[in-house]
VORO-636090 format. One record per residue (C-alpha): x negated, y, z; residue in one letter. Coordinates in steps of 0.5 Angstrom, whole numbers, padded with zeros to 4 digits, always signed. Example, Ala and Ser with C-alpha at 12.3 -4.5 7.8 and 13.67 -1.06 7.14 Angstrom:
2
-0025-0009+0016a-0027-0002+0014s
This chain:
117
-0011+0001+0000x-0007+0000-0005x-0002+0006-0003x-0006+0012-0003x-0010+0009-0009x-0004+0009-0012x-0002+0016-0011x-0008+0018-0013x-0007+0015-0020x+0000+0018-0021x-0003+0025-0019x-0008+0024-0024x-0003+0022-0029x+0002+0027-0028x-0002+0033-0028x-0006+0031-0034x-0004+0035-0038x-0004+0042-0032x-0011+0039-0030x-0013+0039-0038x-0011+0046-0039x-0015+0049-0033x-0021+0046-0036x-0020+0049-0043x-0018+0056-0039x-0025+0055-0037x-0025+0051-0030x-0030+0046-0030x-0029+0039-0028x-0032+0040-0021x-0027+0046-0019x-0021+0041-0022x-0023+0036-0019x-0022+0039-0012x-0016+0041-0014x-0013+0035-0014x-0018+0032-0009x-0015+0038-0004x-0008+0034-0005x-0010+0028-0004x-0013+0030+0003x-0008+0035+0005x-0003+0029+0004x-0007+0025+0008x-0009+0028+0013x-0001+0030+0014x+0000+0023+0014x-0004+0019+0019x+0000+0022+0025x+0006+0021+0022x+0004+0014+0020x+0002+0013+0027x+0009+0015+0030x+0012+0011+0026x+0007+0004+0027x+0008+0006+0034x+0016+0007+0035x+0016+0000+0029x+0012-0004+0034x+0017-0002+0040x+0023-0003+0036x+0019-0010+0034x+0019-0012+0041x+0026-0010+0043x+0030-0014+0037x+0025-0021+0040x+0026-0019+0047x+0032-0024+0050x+0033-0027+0058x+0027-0032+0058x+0021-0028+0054x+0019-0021+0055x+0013-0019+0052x+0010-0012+0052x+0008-0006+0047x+0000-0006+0048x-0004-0002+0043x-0011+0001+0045x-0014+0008+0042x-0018+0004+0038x-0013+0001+0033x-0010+0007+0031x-0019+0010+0030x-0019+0004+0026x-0013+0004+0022x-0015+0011+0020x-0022+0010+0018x-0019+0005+0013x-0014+0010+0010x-0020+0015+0009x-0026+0010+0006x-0020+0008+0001x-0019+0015+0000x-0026+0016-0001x-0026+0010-0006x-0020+0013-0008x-0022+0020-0010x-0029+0017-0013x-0025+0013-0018x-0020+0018-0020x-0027+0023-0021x-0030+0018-0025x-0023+0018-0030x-0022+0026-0030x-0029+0026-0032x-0028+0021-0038x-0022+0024-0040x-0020+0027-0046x-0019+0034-0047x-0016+0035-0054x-0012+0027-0053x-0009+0030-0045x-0007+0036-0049x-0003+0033-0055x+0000+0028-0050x+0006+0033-0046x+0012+0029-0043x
């Protein structure tokens, strides 16, 4: 939850100033925000095999490192960890989004401008 709520207030701040000036173009504050809600599940969907794999082959090699010549436990992961696991990165993100709508609508034009790094 923290990671992808994290990431999406670094894009937000990152690209204030770029999502200040699509506004002043004309864009209104649906049509920006989408832009930056599309990253976010782009990211996110791309994300959630890869971090499947790596889970998986991290689990494994957990195992491996504790396995020795009296104790050998096996890898078992159902279907639905990895269901539930994505279901909580996608409400985070749901969360995540709102709360990033919330600050984009609340956001200053003239102050976001002024502010270039």
């Amino acid at each position: 939850v923290g990671v992808v709520y994290n990431n999406a207030r670094i894009a937000l701040s990152e690209r204030s100033w770029e999502l200040m000036s699509l506004r002043v173009l004309g864009l209104s504050r649906n049509e920006v925000f989408k832009i930056l809600a599309g990253e976010m599940l782009a990211q996110i969907l791309l994300a959630l095999p890869l971090g499947w794999l790596l889970g998986y082959g991290f689990a494994i090699f957990l195992v491996k490192m504790m396995a020795n010549e009296t104790v050998d436990f096996p890898v078992v992961i159902q279907k639905p960890s990895f269901a539930y696991a994505s279901l909580i990165v996608l409400v985070s993100a749901l969360l995540s989004t709102w709360i990033i709508k919330r600050r984009l609508d609340q956001s200053d034009l003239v102050m976001a401008l002024k502010v270039r790094e």
